[in-house]
C-alpha positions in Angstrom: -2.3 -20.8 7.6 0.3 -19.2 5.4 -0.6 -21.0 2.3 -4.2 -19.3 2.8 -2.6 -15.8 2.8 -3.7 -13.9 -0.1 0.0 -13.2 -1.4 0.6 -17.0 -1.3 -1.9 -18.2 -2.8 -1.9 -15.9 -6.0 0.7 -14.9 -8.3 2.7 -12.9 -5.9 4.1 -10.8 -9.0 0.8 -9.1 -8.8 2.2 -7.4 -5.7 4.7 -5.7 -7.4 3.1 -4.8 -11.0 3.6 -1.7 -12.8 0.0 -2.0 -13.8 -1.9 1.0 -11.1 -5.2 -1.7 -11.7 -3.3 -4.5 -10.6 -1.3 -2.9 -7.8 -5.5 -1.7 -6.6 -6.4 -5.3 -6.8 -3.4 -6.5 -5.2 -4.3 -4.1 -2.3 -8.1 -5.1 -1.9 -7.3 -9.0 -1.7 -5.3 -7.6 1.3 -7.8 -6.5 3.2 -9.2 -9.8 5.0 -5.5 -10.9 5.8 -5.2 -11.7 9.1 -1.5 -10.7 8.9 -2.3 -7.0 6.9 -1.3 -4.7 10.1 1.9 -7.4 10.9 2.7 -6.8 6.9 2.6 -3.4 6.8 4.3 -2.2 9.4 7.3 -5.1 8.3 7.4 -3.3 5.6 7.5 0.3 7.0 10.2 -0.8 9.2 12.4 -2.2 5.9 11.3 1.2 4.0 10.1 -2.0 1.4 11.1 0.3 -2.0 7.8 -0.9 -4.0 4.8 -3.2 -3.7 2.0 -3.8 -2.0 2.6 -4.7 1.6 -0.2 -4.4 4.6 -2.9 -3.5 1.9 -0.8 -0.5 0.9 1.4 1.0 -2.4 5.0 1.6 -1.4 7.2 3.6 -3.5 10.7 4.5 -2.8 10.0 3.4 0.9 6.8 5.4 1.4 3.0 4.8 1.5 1.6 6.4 -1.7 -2.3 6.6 -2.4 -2.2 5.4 -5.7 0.7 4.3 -8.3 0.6 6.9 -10.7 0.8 6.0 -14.4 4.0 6.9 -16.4 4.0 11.1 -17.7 2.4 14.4 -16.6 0.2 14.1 -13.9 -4.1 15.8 -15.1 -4.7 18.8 -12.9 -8.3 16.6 -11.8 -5.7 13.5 -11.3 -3.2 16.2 -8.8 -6.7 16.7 -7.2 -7.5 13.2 -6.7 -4.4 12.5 -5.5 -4.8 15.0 -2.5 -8.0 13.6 -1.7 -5.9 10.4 -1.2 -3.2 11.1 0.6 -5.4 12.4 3.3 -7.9 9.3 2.5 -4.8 7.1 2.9 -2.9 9.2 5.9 -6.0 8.6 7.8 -6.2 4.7 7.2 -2.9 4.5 8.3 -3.2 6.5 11.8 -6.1 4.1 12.7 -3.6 1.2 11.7 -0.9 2.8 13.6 -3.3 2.6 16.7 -3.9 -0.7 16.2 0.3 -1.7 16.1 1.9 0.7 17.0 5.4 0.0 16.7 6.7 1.8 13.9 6.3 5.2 12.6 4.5 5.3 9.2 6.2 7.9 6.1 4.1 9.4 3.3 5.8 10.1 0.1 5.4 13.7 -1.2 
């Protein structure tokens, strides 16, 4: 089974790019993983410092909505980004439900 996983079976640098398009397709290829909720909440436990792990962007130990790209954030990107974080803060309570063993932490 594990040589099916999506992180096995592609480059796993793609998991940890600095490219914010390859970190979104890292995340979406986690989605069918049978071992997503498993994944992410390993990782939440660990405080993983970057990555994609569970189908989700960590940064400095946190879930973020999005990797941002290098500079001064766009006041419509500092809108989209709040639109996330609730976006992603939901996603994450309903995974929370679902394995509920470890407490999940938003970055700012």
């Amino acid at each position: 089974m594990e040589a099916n996983l999506p992180c096995r079976k592609f480059d796993p640098d793609l998991w940890f790019s600095d490219s914010p398009a390859e970190l979104e397709l890292a995340k979406s290829m986690c989605g069918d993983c049978p071992l997503r909720l498993e994944c992410l909440a390993g990782a939440v436990d660990r405080a993983e410092p970057w990555g994609v792990w569970g189908g989700e962007i960590f940064e400095r130990g946190a879930v973020v909505p999005r990797k941002r790209p290098r500079g001064r954030p766009r006041k419509e990107d500092a809108a989209r980004d709040a639109a996330l974080r609730v976006e992603t803060e939901t996603r994450l309570a309903n995974s929370a439900a679902a394995a509920p063993r470890s407490s999940v932490r938003l970055a700012a």
